[in-house]
N, C-alpha and C positions, 0 to 999 in steps of 0.2 A: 607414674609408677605408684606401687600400692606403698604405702608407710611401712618400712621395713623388710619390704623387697627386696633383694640383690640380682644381679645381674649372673648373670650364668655364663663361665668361662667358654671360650669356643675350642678347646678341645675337649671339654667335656661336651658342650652342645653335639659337637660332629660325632664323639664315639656313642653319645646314647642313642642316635640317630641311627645308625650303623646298625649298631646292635637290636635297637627294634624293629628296623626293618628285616634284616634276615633271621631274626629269633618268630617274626610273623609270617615270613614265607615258610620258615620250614615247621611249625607250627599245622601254617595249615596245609601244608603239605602231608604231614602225617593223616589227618583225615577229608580230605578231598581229594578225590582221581584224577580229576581234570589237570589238578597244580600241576608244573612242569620245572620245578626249584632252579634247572639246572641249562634252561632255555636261553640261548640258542645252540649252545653247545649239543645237549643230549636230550632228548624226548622225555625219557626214563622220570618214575619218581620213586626214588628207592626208599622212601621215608613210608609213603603209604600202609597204613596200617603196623607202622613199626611197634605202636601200643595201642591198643584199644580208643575207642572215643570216649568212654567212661572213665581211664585209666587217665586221658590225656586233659579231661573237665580235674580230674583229685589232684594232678600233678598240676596246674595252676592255681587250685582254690591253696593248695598246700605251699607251695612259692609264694601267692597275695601273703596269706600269715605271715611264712617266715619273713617277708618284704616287712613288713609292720612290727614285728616283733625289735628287726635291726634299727629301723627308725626309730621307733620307742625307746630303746636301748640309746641310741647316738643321743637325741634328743634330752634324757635323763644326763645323762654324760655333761653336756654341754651345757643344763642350768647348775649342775651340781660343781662343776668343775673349770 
């Protein structure tokens, strides 16, 4: 292990896990035709084209930020305090 590494709780482990996997299906769900989000149940992909593909590149360049901003923030927090 790296010099001040920590280990990572397993319920956080399992909920990030979770969450990026169907935050990535329905993702690309919204711009792929083929996806089927909702297989075996239902064929349908109701997400397709919910926003644009340009719209849906701004809404994650704009999340990475604000993702960085809150780290920055926690980080600052956490030598200062």
């Amino acid at each position: 292990m790296l010099a001040g590494a920590r280990l990572i709780a397993w319920p956080a482990a399992i909920v990030g896990a979770l969450v990026g996997t169907y935050s990535h299906v329905l993702l690309n769900s919204v711009m792929h035709a083929d996806m089927r989000p909702f297989a075996p149940i239902s064929e349908a992909n109701t997400a397709l084209r919910l926003i644009s593909v340009g719209g849906l590149h701004v809404l994650g360049v704009v999340s990475g930020v604000f993702g960085a901003l809150l780290l920055g923030v926690s980080h600052r927090r956490r030598r200062l305090g």
